[in-house]
C-alpha positions in Angstrom: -0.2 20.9 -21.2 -0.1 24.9 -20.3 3.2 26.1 -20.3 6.0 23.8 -19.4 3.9 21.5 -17.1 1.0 19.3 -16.8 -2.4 20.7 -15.7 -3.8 17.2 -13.7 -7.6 17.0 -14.8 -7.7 13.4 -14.8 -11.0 11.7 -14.0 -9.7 9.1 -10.9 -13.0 6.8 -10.9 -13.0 4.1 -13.8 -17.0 3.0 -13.7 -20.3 3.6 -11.7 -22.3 0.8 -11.1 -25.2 0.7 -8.8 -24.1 3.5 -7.2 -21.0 2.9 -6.4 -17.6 3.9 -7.9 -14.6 1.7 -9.3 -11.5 3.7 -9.3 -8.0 3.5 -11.0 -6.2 3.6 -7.4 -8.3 0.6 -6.5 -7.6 -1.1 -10.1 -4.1 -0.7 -8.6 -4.7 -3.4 -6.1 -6.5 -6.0 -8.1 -3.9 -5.9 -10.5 -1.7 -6.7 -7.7 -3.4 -9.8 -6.3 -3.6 -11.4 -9.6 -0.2 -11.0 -10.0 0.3 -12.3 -6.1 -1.8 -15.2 -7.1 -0.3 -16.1 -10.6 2.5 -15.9 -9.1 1.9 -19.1 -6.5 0.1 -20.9 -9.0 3.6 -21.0 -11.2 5.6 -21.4 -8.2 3.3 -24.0 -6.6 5.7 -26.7 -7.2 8.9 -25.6 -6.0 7.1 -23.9 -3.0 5.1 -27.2 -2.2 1.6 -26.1 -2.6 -1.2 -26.9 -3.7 -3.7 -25.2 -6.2 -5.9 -24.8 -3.5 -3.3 -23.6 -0.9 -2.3 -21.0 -3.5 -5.6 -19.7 -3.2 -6.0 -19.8 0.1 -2.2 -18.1 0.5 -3.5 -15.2 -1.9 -6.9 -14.5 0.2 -4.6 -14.5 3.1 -2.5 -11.9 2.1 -4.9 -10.0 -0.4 -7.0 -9.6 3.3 -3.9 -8.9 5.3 -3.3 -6.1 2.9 -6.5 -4.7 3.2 -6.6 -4.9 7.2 -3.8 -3.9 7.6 -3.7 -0.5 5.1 -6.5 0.6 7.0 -5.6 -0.1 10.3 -2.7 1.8 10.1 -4.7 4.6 8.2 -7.1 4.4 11.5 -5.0 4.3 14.2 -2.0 6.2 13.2 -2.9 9.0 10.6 -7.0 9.7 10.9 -7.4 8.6 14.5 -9.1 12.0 15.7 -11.3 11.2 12.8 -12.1 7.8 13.5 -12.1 8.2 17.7 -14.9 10.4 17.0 -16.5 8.6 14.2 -16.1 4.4 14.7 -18.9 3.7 12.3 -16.4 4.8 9.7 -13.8 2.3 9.9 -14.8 0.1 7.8 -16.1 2.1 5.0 -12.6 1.7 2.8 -15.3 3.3 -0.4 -14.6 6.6 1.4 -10.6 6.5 1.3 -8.3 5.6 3.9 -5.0 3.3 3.2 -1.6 3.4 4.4 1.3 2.0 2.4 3.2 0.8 5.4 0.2 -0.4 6.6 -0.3 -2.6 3.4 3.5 -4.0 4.0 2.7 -5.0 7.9 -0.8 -6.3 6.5 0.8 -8.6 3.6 3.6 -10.2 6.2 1.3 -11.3 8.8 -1.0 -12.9 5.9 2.3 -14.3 5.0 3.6 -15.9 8.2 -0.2 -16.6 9.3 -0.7 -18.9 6.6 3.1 -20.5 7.0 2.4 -21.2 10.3 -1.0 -22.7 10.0 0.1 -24.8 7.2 4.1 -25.2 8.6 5.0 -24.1 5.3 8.8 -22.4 5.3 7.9 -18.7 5.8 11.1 -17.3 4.4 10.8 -18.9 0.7 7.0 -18.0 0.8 8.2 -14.2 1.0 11.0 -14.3 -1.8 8.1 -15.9 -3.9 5.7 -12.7 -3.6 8.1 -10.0 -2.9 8.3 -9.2 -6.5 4.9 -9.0 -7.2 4.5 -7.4 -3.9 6.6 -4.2 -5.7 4.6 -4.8 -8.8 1.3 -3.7 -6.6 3.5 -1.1 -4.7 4.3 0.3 -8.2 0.9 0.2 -9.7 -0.7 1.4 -6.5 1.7 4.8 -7.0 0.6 5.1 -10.7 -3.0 4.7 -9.4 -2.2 7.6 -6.3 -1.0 10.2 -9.3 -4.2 9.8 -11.3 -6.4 10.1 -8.0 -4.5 13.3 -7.6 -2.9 12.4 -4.3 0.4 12.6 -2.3 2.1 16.3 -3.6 5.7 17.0 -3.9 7.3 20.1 -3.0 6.6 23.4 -5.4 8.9 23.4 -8.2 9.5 24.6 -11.5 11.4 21.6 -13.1 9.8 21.2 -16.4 8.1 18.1 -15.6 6.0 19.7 -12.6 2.8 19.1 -12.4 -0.4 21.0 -11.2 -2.5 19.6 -9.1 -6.0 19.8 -8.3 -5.8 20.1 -5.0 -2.2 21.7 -3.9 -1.6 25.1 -5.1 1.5 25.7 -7.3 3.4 23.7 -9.4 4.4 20.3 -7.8 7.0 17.2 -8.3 5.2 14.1 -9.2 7.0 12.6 -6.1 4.5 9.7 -6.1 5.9 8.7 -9.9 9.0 8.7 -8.6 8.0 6.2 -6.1 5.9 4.4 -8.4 8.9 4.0 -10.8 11.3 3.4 -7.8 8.9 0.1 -6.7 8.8 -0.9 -10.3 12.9 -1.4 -11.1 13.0 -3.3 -7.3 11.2 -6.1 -9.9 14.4 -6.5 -12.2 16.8 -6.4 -8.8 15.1 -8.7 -6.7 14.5 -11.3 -10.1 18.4 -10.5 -10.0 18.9 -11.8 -6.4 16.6 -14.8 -7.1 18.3 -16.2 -9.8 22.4 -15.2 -7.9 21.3 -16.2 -4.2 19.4 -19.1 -3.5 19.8 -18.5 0.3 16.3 -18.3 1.7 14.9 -14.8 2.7 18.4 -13.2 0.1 15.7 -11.7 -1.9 13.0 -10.3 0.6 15.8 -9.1 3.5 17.0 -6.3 0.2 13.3 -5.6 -1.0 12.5 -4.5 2.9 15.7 -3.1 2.9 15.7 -1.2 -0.5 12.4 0.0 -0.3 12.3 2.5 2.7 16.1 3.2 2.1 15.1 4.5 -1.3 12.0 6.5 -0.4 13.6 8.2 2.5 15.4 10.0 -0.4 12.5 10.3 -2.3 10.1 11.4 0.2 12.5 15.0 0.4 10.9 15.6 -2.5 7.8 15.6 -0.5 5.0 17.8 0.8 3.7 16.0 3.7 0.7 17.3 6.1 1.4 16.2 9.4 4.4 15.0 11.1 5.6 12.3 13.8 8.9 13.4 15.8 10.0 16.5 13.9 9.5 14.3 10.9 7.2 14.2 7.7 3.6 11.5 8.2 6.0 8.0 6.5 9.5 8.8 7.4 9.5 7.4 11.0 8.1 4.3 9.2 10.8 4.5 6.9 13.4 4.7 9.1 12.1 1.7 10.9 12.0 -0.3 8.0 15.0 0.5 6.7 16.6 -1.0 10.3 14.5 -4.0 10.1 15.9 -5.0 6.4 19.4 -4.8 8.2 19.3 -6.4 10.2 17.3 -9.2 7.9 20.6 -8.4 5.4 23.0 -9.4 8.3 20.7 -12.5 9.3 20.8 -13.5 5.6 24.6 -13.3 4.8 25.1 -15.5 8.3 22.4 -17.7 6.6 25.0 -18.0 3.2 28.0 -18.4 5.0 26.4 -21.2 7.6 26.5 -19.5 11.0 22.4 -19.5 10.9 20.7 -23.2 10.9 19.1 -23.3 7.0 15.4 -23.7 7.0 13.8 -26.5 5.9 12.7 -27.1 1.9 9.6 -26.9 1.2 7.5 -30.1 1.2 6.4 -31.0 -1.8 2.9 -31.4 -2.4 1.2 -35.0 -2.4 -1.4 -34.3 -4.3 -2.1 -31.2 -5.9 -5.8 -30.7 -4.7 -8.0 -28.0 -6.7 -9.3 -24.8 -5.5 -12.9 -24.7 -4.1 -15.8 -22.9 -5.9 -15.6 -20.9 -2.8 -12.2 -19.5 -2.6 -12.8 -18.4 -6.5 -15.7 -16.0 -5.2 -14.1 -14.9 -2.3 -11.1 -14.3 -3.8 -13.5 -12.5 -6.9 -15.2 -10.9 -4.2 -11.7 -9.3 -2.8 -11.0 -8.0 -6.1 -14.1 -6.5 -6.8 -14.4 -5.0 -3.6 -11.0 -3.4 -3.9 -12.1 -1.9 -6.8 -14.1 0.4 -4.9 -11.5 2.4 -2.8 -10.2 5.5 -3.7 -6.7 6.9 -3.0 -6.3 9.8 -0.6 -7.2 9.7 2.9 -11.0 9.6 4.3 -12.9 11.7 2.3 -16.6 13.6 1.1 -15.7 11.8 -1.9 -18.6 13.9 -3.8 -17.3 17.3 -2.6 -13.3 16.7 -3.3 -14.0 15.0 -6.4 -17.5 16.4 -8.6 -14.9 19.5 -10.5 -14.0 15.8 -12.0 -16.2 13.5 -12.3 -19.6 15.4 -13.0 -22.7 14.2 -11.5 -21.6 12.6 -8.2 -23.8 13.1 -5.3 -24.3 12.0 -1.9 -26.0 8.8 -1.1 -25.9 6.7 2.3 -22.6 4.8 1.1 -20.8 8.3 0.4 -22.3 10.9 2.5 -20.9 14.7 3.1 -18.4 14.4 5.9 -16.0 16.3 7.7 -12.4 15.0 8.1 -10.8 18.3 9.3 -9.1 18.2 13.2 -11.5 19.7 15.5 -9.8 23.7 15.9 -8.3 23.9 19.3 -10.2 25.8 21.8 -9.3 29.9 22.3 -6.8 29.8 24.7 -8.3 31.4 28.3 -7.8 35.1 28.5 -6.1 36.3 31.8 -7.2 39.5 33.3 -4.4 41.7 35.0 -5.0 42.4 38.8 -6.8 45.0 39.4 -4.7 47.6 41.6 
């Protein structure tokens, strides 16, 4: 501590092995499949799968998570970047995720696997919702110690100085970490009071944005989409789509919406393969190598921190920065 707030020094990369770097941000996400997959495994039997479809549901949206963080990343947020520069796109050990992008990427691992299998999408998603938050949470805690995502200057007591932002900041993404953390008490809450299918995932996609708009005031953001800070748009758009999932739900209670169908239960409940264990393994290991922050020299922004990084072919010295417009033309006066 100096002063009345907190210098941020903290070393963001856990391990090197071989080269390449394991980092707390990217701890963030194991942690969360675990929990995605403990989760299914407990729940198998009311949701009506299998050990081996629990497996298969967690690579599903463990992947989904991954695509889709970076595709939003890529074609949103860096895509003068990655227009110029394809070869990148799939190097997530340099940086690059977005959180929306992680939402988008866990439904459609969802409903892909519900439809393939016909299981009853809207009591998979109650199921993982809450430890969907517990990622979202531990992926903020993970974003603070990488030294990412800046609030506003400030000088609250609790500031904090950050490595890369001058001035003395709000923690903004602790209050969003702690913000996705009490959804888990909430949405246990709604499980346990409303047994209507889809009760409990219509108020986490509503709760969420809603919540962060607030938060996100508090927020130093670099670019910006209609008058609005790089998230907000998103948020907005979120925030519509869980009303409209809150009205659909409520019909649902009062029986103006068809119910869905139970899930089946499962015949026989057949084993995980040896190879969904090392893929899944493999997921979790290779998540442990991204870093927080957007596309990076990861050397260059982060050796005040971590001494003795250095270039290599897996992190080499790049150049995120917007190409500078070009001088704008000079007209001569008539000559008279």
């Amino acid at each position: 501590m100096t002063g009345h707030f907190f210098v941020h020094r903290l070393d963001p990369i856990l391990w090197t092995i071989g080269g390449v770097h394991f980092w707390w941000y990217g701890l963030s996400y194991a942690l969360g499949f675990v929990a995605i997959l403990r989760t299914l495994l407990a729940s198998r039997s009311g949701l009506g799968l299998t050990r081996r479809q629990a497996y298969a549901l967690a690579l599903s949206l463990s992947v989904g998570v991954l695509a889709g963080g970076r595709a939003v990343e890529v074609l949103f947020d860096e895509w003068a970047f990655y227009s110029a520069h394809p070869a990148f796109v799939p190097a997530l050990w340099l940086g690059g995720m977005a959180t929306h992008g992680l939402l988008v990427g866990a439904a459609a691992g969802t409903v892909g696997f519900a439809l393939v299998t016909r299981k009853p999408i809207l009591e998979l998603a109650d199921a993982l919702v809450v430890p969907g938050a517990f990622l979202m949470g531990m992926g903020r805690i993970g974003n603070f110690i990488d030294g990412q995502i800046v609030g506003r200057v400030t000088d609250v007591w609790w500031g904090v100085q950050f490595p890369d932002a001058a001035g003395v900041r709000h923690p903004v993404v602790l209050y969003d970490g702690l913000k996705n953390l009490l959804l888990i008490p909430y949405l246990l809450h709604v499980r346990r009071t409303n047994a209507t299918p889809g009760a409990a995932t219509a108020r986490f996609v509503f709760w969420y944005p809603t919540l962060r708009i607030f938060l996100d005031l508090f927020r130093d953001y670099p670019t910006h989409r209609l008058a609005l800070g790089t998230g907000q748009t998103l948020n907005i758009a979120m925030a519509l789509l869980g009303i409209v999932l809150l009205y659909r739900s409520r019909q649902r209670r009062l029986g103006r919406l068809a119910p869905r169908a139970t899930p089946a239960r499962a015949a026989a409940d057949r084993r995980e393969s040896w190879g969904q264990r090392l893929a899944f393994a493999g997921v979790l290991l290779f998540s442990l190598a991204i870093p927080s922050n957007w596309t990076q020299d990861v050397p260059a922004r982060y050796g005040a921190r971590h001494p003795g990084l250095t270039h290599s072919w897996l992190y080499p010295a790049i150049d995120t920065r917007a190409p500078a417009p070009p001088p704008a033309a000079t007209i001569e006066p008539p000559v008279r």
